[in-house]
N, C-alpha and C positions, 0 to 999 in steps of 0.2 A: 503428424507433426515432423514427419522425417526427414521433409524436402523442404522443413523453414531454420533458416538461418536462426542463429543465435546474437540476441540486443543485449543481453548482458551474461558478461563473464568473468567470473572472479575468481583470480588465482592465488591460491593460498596464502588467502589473505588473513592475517590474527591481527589483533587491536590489546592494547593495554594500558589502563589508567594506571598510572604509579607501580606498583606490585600487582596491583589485579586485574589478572586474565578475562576479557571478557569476549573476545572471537578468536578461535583457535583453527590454523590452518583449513579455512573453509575453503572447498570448491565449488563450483556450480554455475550450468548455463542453463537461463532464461531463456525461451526459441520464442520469436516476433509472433504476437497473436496470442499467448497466452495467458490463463488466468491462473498466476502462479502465487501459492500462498506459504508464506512461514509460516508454521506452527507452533508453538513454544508457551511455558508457562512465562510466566514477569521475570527479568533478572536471565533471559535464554540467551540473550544478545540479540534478539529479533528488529530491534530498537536502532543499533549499532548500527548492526549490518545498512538496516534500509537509510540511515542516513548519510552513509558513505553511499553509495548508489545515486542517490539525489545530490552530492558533493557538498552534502554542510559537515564532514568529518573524512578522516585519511586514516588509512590503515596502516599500524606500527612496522609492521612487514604486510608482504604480496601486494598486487595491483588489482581495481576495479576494472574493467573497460564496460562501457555504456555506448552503444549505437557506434563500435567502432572508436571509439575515444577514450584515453584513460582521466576518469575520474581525480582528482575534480575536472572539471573540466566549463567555465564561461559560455562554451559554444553552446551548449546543450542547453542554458536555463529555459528555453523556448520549447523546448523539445521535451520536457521532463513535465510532471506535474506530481508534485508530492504534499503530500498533508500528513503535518504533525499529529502526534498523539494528544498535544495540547492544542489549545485554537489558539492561531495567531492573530486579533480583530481590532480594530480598535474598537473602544467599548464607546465610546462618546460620540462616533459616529454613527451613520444609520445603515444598514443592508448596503445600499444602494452607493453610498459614498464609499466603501469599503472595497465595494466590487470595482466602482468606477478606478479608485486608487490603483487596486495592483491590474486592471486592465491598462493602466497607463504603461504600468510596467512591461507589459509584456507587448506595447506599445500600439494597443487597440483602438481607435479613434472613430470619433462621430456615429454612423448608421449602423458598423463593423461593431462597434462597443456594445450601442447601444439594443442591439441582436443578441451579442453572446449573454450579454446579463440576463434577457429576459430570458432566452433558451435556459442557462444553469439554471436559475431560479425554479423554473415549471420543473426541471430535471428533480429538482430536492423537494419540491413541493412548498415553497415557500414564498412564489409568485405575490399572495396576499400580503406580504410584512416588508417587502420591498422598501418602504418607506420610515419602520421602526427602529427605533434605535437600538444596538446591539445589545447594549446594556439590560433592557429587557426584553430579549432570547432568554429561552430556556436551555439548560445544558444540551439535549437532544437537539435544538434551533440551530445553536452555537456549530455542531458538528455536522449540521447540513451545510453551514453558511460557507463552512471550512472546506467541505467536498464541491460548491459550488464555487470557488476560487480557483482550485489546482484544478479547475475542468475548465476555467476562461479561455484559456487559449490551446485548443483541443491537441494537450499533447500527445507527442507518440507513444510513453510510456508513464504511466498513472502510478505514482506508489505511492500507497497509502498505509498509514502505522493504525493500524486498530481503529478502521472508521466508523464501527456501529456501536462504539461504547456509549452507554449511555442510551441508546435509542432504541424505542419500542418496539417491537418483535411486528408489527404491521408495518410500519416504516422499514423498520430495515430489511424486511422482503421489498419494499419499493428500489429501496436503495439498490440493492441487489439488482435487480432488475435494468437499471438503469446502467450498472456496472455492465452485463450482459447487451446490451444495445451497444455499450460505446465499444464493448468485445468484438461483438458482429461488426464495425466500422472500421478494424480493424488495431483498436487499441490494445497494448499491454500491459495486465495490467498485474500488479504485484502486491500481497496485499497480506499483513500479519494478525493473526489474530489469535487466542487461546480459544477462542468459538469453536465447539466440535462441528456443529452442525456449516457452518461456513466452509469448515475445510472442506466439508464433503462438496462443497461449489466450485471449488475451484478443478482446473484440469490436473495441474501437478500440486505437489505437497512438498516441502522439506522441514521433515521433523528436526526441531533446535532441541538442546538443550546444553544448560551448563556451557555455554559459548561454541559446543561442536554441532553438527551436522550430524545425526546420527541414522536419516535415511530420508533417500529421494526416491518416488515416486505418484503413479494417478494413487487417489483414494484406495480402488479397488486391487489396484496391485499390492499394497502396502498393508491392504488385509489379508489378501490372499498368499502372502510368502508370511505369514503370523498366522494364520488359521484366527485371523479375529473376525467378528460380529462387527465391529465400531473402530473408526479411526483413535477412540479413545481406547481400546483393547488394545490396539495395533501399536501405538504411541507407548504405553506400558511396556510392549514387550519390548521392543525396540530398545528402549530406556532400561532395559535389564529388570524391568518385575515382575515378577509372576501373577499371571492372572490366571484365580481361581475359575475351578470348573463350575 
């Protein structure tokens, strides 16, 4: 990864609602092509951080830059594709209207649209419901429909806030999978989760907590300067606990 430029860089960037601290002078560059994942329990800033990235939030102090741009940035919405923690859908609509909608956004039209729908669809495995109303999705449906959106218009950089919550441990090795193809095509892709077994998917790691950064590296490197078994050892010590022998 030595000879790949860096898509996103953030410099000492903190955020704060009212009196409370919740990203504290973070650094870090994302290099083009990786599967880059925050770590963190609820409440780490992981939340924060990735929606200033995506430019639906601004940092109290320091700058984003994204693909060469500082964040927020218009230019980019084409280029970005981010999925919330919550599904943004409309319920009263069906799959299909939903998708057609923000395809418009992203200003997809006739044969072009009507390609990229059905590609996500097979993507998430939800080709069959195409036609159903959202409203009866299941939570797990609901978070496919959502990954199946921010992949419409194959952006360069996929950030995604905790996208397998919720969903079945067979499914979300699918998902995964899928992550890893649009990886190979040359997507980046960024993506947070408290999942131990995830983190270990990804190429790099940044352990959150308490709104700081408290270590970057691959999996294996982040055990190996811990002498841990588990990203979940490693994340302890890191976080100053002691884990028993």
């Amino acid at each position: 990864m030595s000879n790949q430029a860096a898509c996103v860089s953030i410099q000492n960037v903190s955020k704060k609602f009212g009196k409370h601290q919740v990203l504290m002078g973070i650094n870090l560059e994302i290099m083009e092509g990786e599967i880059f994942g925050l770590l963190g329990p609820s409440g780490a800033g992981k939340t924060t951080l990735v929606k200033e990235l995506a430019g639906f939030d601004t940092p109290t102090s320091g700058e984003n830059y994204v693909l060469q741009e500082k964040m927020p940035s218009l230019q980019l919405i084409n280029r970005i594709g981010y999925m919330a923690q919550s599904d943004a859908l409309y319920e009263d609509l069906s799959a299909k209207e939903n998708l057609q909608f923000f395809a418009s956004l992203y200003g997809l039209k006739g044969k072009q649209q009507k390609q990229r729908i059905d590609d996500v669809m097979e993507m998430v495995n939800l080709s069959a419901h195409l036609h159903k109303l959202v409203s009866d999705f299941s939570g797990g449906m609901k978070r496919r429909l959502s990954l199946a959106i921010a992949l419409l218009h194959e952006p360069e950089i996929l950030i995604l806030d905790e996208p397998t919550v919720g969903i079945d441990p067979v499914l979300r090795k699918g998902i995964w999978d899928s992550f890893y193809e649009l990886n190979r095509k040359g997507t980046t892709i960024i993506v947070t989760t408290h999942v131990m077994d995830e983190a270990e998917k990804c190429d790099r790691l940044g352990l959150m907590r308490d709104g700081s950064l408290i270590a970057i590296g691959t999996p294996n490197e982040l055990k190996e300067n811990t002498n841990a078994n588990s990203i979940e050892e490693a994340f302890l010590v890191y976080g100053g606990v002691t884990v028993e022998d």
